[in-house]
C-alpha positions in Angstrom: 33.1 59.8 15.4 33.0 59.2 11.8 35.5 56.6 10.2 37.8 58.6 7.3 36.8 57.8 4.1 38.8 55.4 1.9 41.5 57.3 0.4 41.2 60.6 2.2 44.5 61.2 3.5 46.0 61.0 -0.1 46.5 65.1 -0.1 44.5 66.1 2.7 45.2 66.6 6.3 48.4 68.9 6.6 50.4 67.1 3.7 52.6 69.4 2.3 52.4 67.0 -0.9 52.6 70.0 -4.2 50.2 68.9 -7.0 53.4 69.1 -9.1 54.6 66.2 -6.8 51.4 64.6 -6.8 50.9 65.0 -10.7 53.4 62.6 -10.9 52.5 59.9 -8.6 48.1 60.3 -9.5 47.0 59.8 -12.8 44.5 62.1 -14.5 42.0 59.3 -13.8 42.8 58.4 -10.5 42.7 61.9 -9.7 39.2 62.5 -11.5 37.2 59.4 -9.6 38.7 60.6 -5.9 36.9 63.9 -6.9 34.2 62.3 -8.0 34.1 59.7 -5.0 34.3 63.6 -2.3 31.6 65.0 -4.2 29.5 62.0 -4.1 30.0 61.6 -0.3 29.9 65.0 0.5 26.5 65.0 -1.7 25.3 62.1 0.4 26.2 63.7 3.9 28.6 61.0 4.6 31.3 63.3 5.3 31.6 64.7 8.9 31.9 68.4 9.4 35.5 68.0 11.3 36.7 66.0 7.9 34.8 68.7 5.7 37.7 71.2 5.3 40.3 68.5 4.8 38.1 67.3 1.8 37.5 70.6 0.4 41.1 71.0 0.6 41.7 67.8 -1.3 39.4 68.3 -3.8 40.8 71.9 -4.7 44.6 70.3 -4.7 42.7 67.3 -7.0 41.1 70.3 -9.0 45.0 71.7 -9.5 46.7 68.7 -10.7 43.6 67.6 -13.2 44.0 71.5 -15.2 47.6 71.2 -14.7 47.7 67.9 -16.7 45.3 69.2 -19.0 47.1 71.9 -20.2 50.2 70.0 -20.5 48.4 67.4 -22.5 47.3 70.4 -24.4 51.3 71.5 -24.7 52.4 68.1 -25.9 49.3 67.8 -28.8 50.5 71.1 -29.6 54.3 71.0 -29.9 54.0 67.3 -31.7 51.6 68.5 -34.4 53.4 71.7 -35.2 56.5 69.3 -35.2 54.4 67.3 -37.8 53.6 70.5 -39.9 57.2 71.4 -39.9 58.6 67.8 -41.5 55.9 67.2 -43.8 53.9 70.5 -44.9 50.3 68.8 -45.8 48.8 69.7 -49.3 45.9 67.5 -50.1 42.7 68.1 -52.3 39.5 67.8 -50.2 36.9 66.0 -51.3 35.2 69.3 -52.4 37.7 70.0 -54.5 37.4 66.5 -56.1 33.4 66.3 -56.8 34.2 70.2 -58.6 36.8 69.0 -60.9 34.2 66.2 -62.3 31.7 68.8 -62.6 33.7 70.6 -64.6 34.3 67.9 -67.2 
């Protein structure tokens, strides 16, 4: 029988871990290499059928956490720049507006 792969029983096997719980314990990049290290070794055939499902599993809960910490990276970008556009309304000339005005003389 196949060994388990290094990491696999992070989210897999029955672990009733949440990807909100998980969010906060795997980074965004910790998170993207395990899916990329399943993918890889399900790619290669490393991964034996018994252990398939579990990895499937993992990857979709992986899948989960990485959009949820998008969009909430997508949250905070938004809430701090229209906090930004709120304390210092932004009125600049472009440079378009520049090169004009010396045509114009």
């Amino acid at each position: 029988m196949a060994k388990p792969k290094r990491g696999t029983k992070e989210l897999s096997d029955g672990d009733t871990t949440s990807p909100q719980r998980a969010a906060k314990e795997v980074s965004y990049g910790e998170a993207s290499s395990r899916l990329e290290e399943i993918l890889q070794n399900i790619e290669e055939g490393q991964v034996d059928i018994d252990a398939l499902s579990a990895l499937v599993k993992e990857a979709a809960d992986l899948v989960t956490l990485c959009r949820q910490k998008i969009h909430a990276a997508e949250i905070q970008v938004q809430t701090i720049t229209e906090q930004l556009e709120r304390e210092a309304p932004v009125t600049t000339t472009t440079d378009e507006d520049d090169e004009d005005d010396e045509d114009d003389e």
